[in-house]
Structure formats: structure tokens, C-alpha cells
N, C-alpha and C positions, 0 to 999 in steps of 0.2 A: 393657635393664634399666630398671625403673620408676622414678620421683624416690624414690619411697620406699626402694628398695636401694642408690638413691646414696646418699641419706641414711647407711642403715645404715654402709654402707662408710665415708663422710667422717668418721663419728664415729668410725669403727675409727683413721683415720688421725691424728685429734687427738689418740685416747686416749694415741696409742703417743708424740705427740711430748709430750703431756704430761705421761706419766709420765718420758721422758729428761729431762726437764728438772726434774721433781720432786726425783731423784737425783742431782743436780747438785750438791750442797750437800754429800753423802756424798764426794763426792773432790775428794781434798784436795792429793794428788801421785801420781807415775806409779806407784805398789805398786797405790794403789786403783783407779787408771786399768784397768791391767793383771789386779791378781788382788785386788778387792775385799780389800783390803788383808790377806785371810787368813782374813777372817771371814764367810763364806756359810753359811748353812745345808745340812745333808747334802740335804733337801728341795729345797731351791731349786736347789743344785746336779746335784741328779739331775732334776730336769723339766728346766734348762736346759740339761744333758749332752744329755738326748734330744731335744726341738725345737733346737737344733742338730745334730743328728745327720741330718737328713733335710730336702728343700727344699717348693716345690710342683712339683718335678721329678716327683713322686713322683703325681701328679694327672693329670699329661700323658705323660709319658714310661712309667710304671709301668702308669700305668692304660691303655696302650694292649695290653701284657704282661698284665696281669690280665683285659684282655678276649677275647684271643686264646690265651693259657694256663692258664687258672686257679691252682689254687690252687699252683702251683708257685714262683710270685711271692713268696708267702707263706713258703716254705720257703728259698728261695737268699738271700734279701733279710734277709726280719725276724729269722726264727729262729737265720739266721748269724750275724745280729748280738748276740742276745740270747746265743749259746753264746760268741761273741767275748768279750763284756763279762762273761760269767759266768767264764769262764777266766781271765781278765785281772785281773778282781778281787781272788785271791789274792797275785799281784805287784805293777802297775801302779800302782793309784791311790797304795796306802802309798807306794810308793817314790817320787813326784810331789811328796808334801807331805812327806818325809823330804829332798828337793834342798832343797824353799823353803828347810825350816826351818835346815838347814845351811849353807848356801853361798847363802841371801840373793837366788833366784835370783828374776825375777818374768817371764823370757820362757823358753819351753820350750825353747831352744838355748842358754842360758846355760851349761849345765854342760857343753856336748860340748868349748870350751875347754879344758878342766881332763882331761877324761876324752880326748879324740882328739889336738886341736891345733886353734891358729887358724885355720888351712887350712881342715881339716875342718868345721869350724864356719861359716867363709865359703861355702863349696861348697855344702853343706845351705843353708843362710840367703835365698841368692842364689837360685837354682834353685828351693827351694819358694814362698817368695816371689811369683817371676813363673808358675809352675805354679796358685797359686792365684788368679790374677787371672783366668786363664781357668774355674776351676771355678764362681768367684764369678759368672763373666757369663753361665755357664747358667744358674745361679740365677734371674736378674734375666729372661733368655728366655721361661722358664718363667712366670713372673708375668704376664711382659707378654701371654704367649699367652693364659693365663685371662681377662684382660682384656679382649685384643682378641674372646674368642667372647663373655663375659657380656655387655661392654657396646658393644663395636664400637671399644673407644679404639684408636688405631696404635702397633704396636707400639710405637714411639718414643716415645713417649709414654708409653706404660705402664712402658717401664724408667726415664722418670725418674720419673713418678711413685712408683711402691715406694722407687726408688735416693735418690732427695732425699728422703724424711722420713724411713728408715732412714738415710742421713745423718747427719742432723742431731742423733738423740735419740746415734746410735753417740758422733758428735765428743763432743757435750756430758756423756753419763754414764758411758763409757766401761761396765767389764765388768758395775760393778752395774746401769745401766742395759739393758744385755743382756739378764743373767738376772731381772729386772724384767719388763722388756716379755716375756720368754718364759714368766712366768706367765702375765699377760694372756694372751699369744696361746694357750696350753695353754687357758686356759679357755673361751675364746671358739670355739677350733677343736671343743676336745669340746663345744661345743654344738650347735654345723654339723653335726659330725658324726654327733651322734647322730641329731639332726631327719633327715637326708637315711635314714638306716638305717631310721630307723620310719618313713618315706615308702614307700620301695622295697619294705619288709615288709609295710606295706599296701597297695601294690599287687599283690602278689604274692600274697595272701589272708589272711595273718595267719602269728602264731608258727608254725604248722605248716612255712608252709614253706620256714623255715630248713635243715628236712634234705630236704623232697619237690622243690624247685627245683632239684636235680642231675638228676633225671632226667630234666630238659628241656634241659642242658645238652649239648655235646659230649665226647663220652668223653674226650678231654683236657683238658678242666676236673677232673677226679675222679685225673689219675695226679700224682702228686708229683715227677716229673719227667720232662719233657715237652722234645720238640726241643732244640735247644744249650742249654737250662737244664737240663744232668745231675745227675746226683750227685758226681761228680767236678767241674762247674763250682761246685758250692756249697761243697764242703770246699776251693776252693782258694780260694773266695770268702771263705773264713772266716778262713781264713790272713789274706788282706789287710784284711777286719775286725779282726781280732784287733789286729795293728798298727794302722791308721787308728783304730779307736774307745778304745782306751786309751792314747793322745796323740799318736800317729804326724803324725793331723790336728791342729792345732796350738790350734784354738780348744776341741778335746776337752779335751786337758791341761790349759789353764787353769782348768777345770774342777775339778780333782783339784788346782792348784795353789790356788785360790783356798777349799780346804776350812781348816777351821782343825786340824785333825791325821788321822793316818789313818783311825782308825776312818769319819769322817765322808764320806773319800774315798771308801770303797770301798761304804757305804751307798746315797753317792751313785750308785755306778756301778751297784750292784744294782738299785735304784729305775728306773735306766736303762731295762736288762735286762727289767726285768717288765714295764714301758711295750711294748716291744718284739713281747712276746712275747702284750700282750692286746691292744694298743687299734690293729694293723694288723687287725685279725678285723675290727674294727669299720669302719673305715676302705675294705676293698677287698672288703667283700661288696656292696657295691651294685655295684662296677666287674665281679666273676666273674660277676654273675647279668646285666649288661647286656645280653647276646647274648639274652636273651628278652625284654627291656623295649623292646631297639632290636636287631632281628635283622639290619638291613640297614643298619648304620650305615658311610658310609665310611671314615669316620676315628676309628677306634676310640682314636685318644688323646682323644677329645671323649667318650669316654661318662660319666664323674663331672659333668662340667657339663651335658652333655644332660639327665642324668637329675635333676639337680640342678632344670633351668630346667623343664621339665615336671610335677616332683611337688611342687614345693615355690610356698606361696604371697610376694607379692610382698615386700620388707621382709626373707624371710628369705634369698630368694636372696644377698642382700647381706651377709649373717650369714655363710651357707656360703663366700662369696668372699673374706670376712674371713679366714674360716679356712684357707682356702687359703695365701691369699699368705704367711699370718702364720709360715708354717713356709719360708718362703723369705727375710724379714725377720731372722728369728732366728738364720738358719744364717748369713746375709752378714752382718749386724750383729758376729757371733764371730768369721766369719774375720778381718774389719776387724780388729778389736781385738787377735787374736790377730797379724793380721801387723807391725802397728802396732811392739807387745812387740816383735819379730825385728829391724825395722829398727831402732829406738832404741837396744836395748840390744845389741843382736849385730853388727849391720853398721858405724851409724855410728861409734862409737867406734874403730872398725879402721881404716878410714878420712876420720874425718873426729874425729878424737881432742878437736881442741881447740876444736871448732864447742860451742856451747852448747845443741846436742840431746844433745851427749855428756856433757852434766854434769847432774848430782843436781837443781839449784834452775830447770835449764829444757827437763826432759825432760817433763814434763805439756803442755806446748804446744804442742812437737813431736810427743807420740805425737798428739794432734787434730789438727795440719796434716798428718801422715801416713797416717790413717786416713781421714780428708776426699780425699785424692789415690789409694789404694787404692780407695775404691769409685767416683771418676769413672775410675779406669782401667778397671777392671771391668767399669761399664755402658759403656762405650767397646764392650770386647769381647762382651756380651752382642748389641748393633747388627750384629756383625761373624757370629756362631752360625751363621746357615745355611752361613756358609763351609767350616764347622768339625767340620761331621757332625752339625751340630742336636743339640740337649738331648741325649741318650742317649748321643750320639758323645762330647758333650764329658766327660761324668760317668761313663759306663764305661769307652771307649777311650781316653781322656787321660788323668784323672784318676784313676781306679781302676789304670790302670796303670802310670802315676810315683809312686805316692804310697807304693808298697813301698820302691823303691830308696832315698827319703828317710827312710823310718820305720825301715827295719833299723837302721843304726846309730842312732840314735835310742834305741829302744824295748831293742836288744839289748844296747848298751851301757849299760844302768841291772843288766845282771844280772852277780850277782856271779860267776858259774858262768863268765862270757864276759869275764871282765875280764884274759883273756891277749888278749883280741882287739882290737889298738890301731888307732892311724890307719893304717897300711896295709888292715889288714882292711875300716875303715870306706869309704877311696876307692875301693879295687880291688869292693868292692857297689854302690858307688853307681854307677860308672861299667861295670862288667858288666851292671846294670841297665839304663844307657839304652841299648845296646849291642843288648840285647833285645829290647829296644820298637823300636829301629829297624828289628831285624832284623823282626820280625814284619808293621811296616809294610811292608817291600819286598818280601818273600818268600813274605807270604802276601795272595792276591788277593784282592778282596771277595768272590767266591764263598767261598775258603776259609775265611776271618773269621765267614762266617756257618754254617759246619757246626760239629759238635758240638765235635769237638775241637779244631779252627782259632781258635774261641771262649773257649776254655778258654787257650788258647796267646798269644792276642793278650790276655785279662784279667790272669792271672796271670803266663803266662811273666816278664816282669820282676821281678816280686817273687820268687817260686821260686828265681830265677838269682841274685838279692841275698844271698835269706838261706841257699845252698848254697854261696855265693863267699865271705860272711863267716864262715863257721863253718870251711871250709878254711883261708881263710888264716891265721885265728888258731889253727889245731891246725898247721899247717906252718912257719908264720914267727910263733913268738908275742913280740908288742911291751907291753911296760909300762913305762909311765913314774912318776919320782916323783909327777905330781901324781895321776897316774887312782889308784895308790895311796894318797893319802893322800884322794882323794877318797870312793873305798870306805870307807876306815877311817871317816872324817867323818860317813856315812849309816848308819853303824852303832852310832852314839854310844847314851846313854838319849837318854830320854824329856827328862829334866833339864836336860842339856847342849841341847837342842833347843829351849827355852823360853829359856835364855840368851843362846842362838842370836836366835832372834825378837827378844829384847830388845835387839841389838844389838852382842853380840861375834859378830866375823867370824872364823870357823875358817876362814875358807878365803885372809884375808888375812895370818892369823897366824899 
């Protein structure tokens, strides 16, 4: 890479540490820390919903999928996302800022307390917790891999560099700083991304041939689904979108927690949605049409950077690498923060009651020395990746597949239709969940893992098996207790009562 893309790069990396520190000044205690103390814009919250929603996973890992299957990538991936978040809209996000506003909550496991039991709350808390340290260090993998092809840095190197100045802006501005830097980097990436598009397009000969370049492609760039990315792996892929992207993932929620009433929630989540559904088009046509620009490439997770380094002149390649990372920055910067939330307010207090992260005047110091030790554990395990099944292994076959068992109760215990479905129903999903994921580890061989339905079985089976074990046990053994009752009642108050709320009478203490 030239001095002049370092250049560009090194600026990307100041921008970002000094806008977190610009935002610094906005929080003031761990509500702002945590959920920008209530007040984000529907805007700001739906760009920041989406660049957290996706890493530079999506560059290496994706892009090696979009260069060997085409447009199928597009359909199991983005689209399921976008019908995910469209679905979800209706319930999800309202019911998010309808917790805050009632019951005071600002980490998304606060209310399972009240609604399960402490149990239940520690199980979840704990478990996703250390599940996300490993999704976070594909993240950082990821980065470090674009790195190591643009400019030759070592791996090691490259996870801290991303991991130390996403650090640093995380510690110091916490969520506003987040959704801050995730405009920048929304705007900086849609510029990468579009330069790289009109490069590729004029290589290719022009506007025409956006639709004439299929027919130089492989008939399976043209079917909608192709090898183990079926139609059945997408709809169950949706399922576990559905849950993961309207809070299940914990930095989503904050999201939706951090709107200042619903309406603005579920704006936000729309906004998501349509991101989703336009700006992958843009993003993964240079990666489908690769197999003409680089026919004989070996490493088909290198074709967005190939093609990157080849059409694009010097300066901007450092633009486009910008944009890369900047969606791997965005999505670890959230998790941080979101797990930050979990351990301060959900864990320590159970156990560490009378430490002074468990109290009101010194839990802003504690969510930054916890958020600071979340991503050096993180980048710990991103060093560790090729162990682990490399990028894809970690974020499909890990993470895509614990992250139902933890979102069912979650996501299903906000609905009032399931609120016969108490803590038994919640542990007996969680724990039939990982039961699942084991099974599927021992049972099914990596030959099997990679056929159509072996595929399907190792992604979803565990989620499937959660949310078929929680809806049984709550129609067989249905459990309600006083609080989850008067918790319902509580989220269902006006509009009025809810602003009272905010202002500071606790209904859920009184």
C-alpha cells in the first residue's frame, strides 16, 4: 500500500479517536454510557442499528460466498435480514423502549429478573457474555486479514491496531460515541463503496453491463439458491435473524433502548431494514462479477481487495480499507458497550452486591474498565481464530448457532401472548439449545456439516430446538409469577405514566 493510503487510513484512525473523545463531555453517568441516556435520534439510531449489524467479516468471509455463489449471498444474508427487521418491527423495538421507560432498565437483561428469575438472568448474562468474546475476535480476524493483504502488516498487529483505537474512543464515549463514529464510518464506507462499484462498472464496459455480465458468469451466480445455501437454510436463517437483530444480539437492543419512545424505535429499525435491502446490491456486485475480472483467483475471499487494489487509484485504496474495517469497528465498539451494560448491571450486583460497580455513583468507571477488558479479551481470541474454524466457523457455526438458545427467552419473554411461559420454560430452551449444538458437533461429520441439510441442522438446529422447547413447556407446565405479572401490567401503562417513569418514579420499585 502507498504512503499516500497509509496516509488516508491514519486519518480514518484519528477521525474515529477524535470523535470518541469529542462525545465525552455528553456522558455524564452509566444511563448515557449505556443507552445514550434516551435521547438518540430515530436516524442516528437506525444507521447505527445497521453498521453494527454486520463486520468486515462480510469482505472476507462473504466475499469468498459471493464469489463462488452469487447472488444467493444476497438472498440468505441481507434479505433475511431486512424481512427479520421488518417483522420485528411491529413488536420488538416498541416493546424495548416501553422496558426502559417503565422499569428504569439500561442493560437488555435487566428485566428477565422480574420476568424469569435471578437464575435465569445469571445463565443468560454469563453464557452470552463469554459467547461474545469469541464473536467479537472474528471481528478483529477479519480486519486484521484485510490488513495483512493491503498493506502486508501481521496479523498481530493488525488486531491491535483496529482493537486499541476502537478501544479507546469505546472506553471514553461509550454508546453516543458508538453511534457517532457509525456515522462517520456509514459515510466514509459509502464512499469506498461506491468508488470501488463505478471502477468495476467501468471495467466492465459501462451501465450496460450491470445486467449483460451474467452471462459471463457461472449458471450458479444467476439461481437464488445454490449448494447448502437453500431455501430452507434461509428461512431458518431468518428465524435466527429475527431474534438476533431485534435485540436477541445485545448491542441491537441498545439500540431500540437508547430511542427516546417508540415510535422512534421502530423508525429506527425500518431505516435498518432498507439499508439492508439497498446498499448489499451495492457492496457484493463487484464480489459476484469477480470470477470475470479474476477468473483464476485462489483465494476467492481476496476478490473485494483484489479488485479493489487493481482498479482503484493510490490514496483511494486507503478510503475503501477505511471502509472496510469501519464496519468491524462499529459492530466490536457495540458489542463492548453492550456487554459492558450486562456485566455492571446484571451480573455484578448478584454477586458482588456491595463492591462499588454495584452502585449508582461508580458504575460509569466500572462500565470503562469493563469494556477496556472485553475487547483485550477479544483480541486475545481473534490471535487464537484459525483454531476455531476461521472467520466463517466462528460467526456461522458458533455464533449464529448459540445465539438462538440465548435470544428465545429474551426476545419471547417480552410477548404478552408467552407470558404463561416462566423460568422453567426459559432454562429447559436454553439448555435443550446447547444440547443441540453439541449434538450436532459429534454427530454430524464435517462431511455432513457441509451438505445441504447437515448445514441447515448445524446453523439452526439449536435455535429451532429453543424456541419448540419453550413454547411446550409453557403450554404443559405454565409458570407466572407475581413480578412477571405486574411486569406486563407495568409495559402496558399510557404514554403519561411512562414519561413519569423517565422522570424518575420506579414502578417496578414501588
Amino acid at each position: 500500500m502507498s504512503q499516500l493510503s497509509w496516509l488516508v487510513l491514519s486519518c480514518y484512525f484519528v477521525l474515529m479517536l477524535a470523535v470518541g473523545l469529542w462525545v465525552r463531555s455528553r456522558v455524564k453517568d452509566a444511563k448515557d454510557f449505556f443507552t445514550a441516556g434516551g435521547k438518540m435520534p430515530w436516524w442516528l439510531a437506525g444507521i447505527s442499528h445497521h453498521m453494527s449489524g454486520y463486520s468486515s467479516a462480510a469482505f472476507v468471509g462473504y466475499a469468498a460466498i459471493a464469489y463462488s455463489d452469487g447472488i444467493s449471498l444476497y438472498l440468505w444474508w441481507a434479505c433475511s435480514i431486512a424481512i427479520a427487521l421488518l417483522i420485528g418491527s411491529f413488536v420488538f423495538p416498541g416493546q424495548w423502549v416501553r422496558l426502559r421507560l417503565y422499569t428504569g432498565m439500561i442493560s437488555p437483561l435487566e428485566y428477565l429478573k422480574a420476568r424469569y428469575s435471578v437464575g435465569v438472568q445469571q445463565v443468560l448474562a454469563i453464557s452470552g457474555t463469554l459467547l461474545k468474546v469469541f464473536d467479537v475476535g472474528a471481528k478483529w480476524t477479519a480486519s486484521a486479514l484485510l490488513l495483512n493483504f493491503y498493506a502486508g502488516v501481521p496479523i498481530f498487529w493488525g488486531v491491535l491496531l483496529t482493537g486499541g483505537v476502537t478501544l479507546v474512543y469505546s472506553v471514553v464515549g461509550g454508546l453516543w460515541a458508538d453511534a457517532v463514529t457509525d456515522l462517520s464510518q456509514f459515510l466514509i464506507q459509502l464512499v469506498s463503496g461506491l468508488l470501488i462499484f463505478v471502477a468495476v462498472v467501468a471495467r466492465l464496459g459501462g451501465v450496460h453491463s450491470l445486467w449483460t455480465v451474467w452471462k459471463q458468469l457461472p449458471a450458479s451466480h444467476h439461481m437464488p439458491f445454490h449448494g447448502k445455501y437453500t431455501l430452507t437454510f434461509m428461512l431458518v436463517y431468518t428465524i435466527i435473524n429475527l431474534l438476533s437483530y431485534n435485540g436477541g444480539t445485545w448491542s441491537l437492543a441498545q439500540r431500540f433502548l437508547a430511542s427516546p419512545d417508540e415510535q422512534s424505535a421502530i423508525r429506527s429499525s425500518r431505516l435498518s431494514a432498507a439499508l439492508y435491502v439497498v446498499w448489499p446490491l451495492v457492496l457484493f456486485f463487484p464480489m459476484w462479477v469477480a470470477p470475470v475480472l479474476l477468473p483464476h483467483l485462489v483465494d476467492p475471499s481476496q476478490s473485494y481487495a483484489r479488485l479493489s487494489q487493481e482498479l482503484l487509484p493510490h490514496g483511494l485504496i486507503g478510503l475503501v480499507l477505511a471502509g472496510l474495517i469501519a464496519h468491524s469497528m462499529a459492530m466490536t465498539s457495540s458489542d463492548a458497550n453492550a456487554i459492558a451494560a450486562v456485566v455492571i448491571r446484571d451480573i455484578v450486583p448478584v454477586f458482588f452486591p456491595h463492591s462499588s460497580a454495584a452502585q449508582e455513583q461508580g458504575q460509569l468507571f466500572a462500565a470503562r474498565v469493563f469494556t477496556f477488558c472485553f475487547l483485550l479479551a477479544s483480541m486475545i481470541v481473534a490471535l487464537l481464530a484459525p483454531h476455531m474454524g476461521g472467520v466463517l466457523g466462528l460467526i456461522l457455526l458458533w455464533y449464529a448457532a448459540l445465539v438462538g438458545p440465548i435470544a428465545v427467552p429474551m426476545l419471547f419473554g417480552m410477548l404478552p401472548a408467552l407470558r404463561r411461559c416462566g423460568s422453567r420454560a426459559a432454562l429447559l430452551s436454553y439448555v435443550s439449545g446447547l444440547i443441540a449444538f453439541v449434538a450436532t458437533k459429534v454427530f454430524l461429520s464435517p462431511q455432513m456439516q457441509e451438505s445441504a441439510n447437515g448445514f441447515v441442522l448445524a446453523v439452526g438446529g439449536p435455535t429451532l430446538v429453543s424456541v419448540f422447547v419453550f413454547l411446550i413447556s409453557g403450554l404443559i407446565a405454565p409458570q407466572q409469577t407475581p413480578q412477571s405479572m405486574e411486569l406486563f401490567r407495568s409495559i402496558q401503562h399510557s404514554s403519561s405514566s411512562a414519561m413519569m417513569k423517565e422522570a424518575g418514579i420506579s414502578l417496578s420499585k414501588g
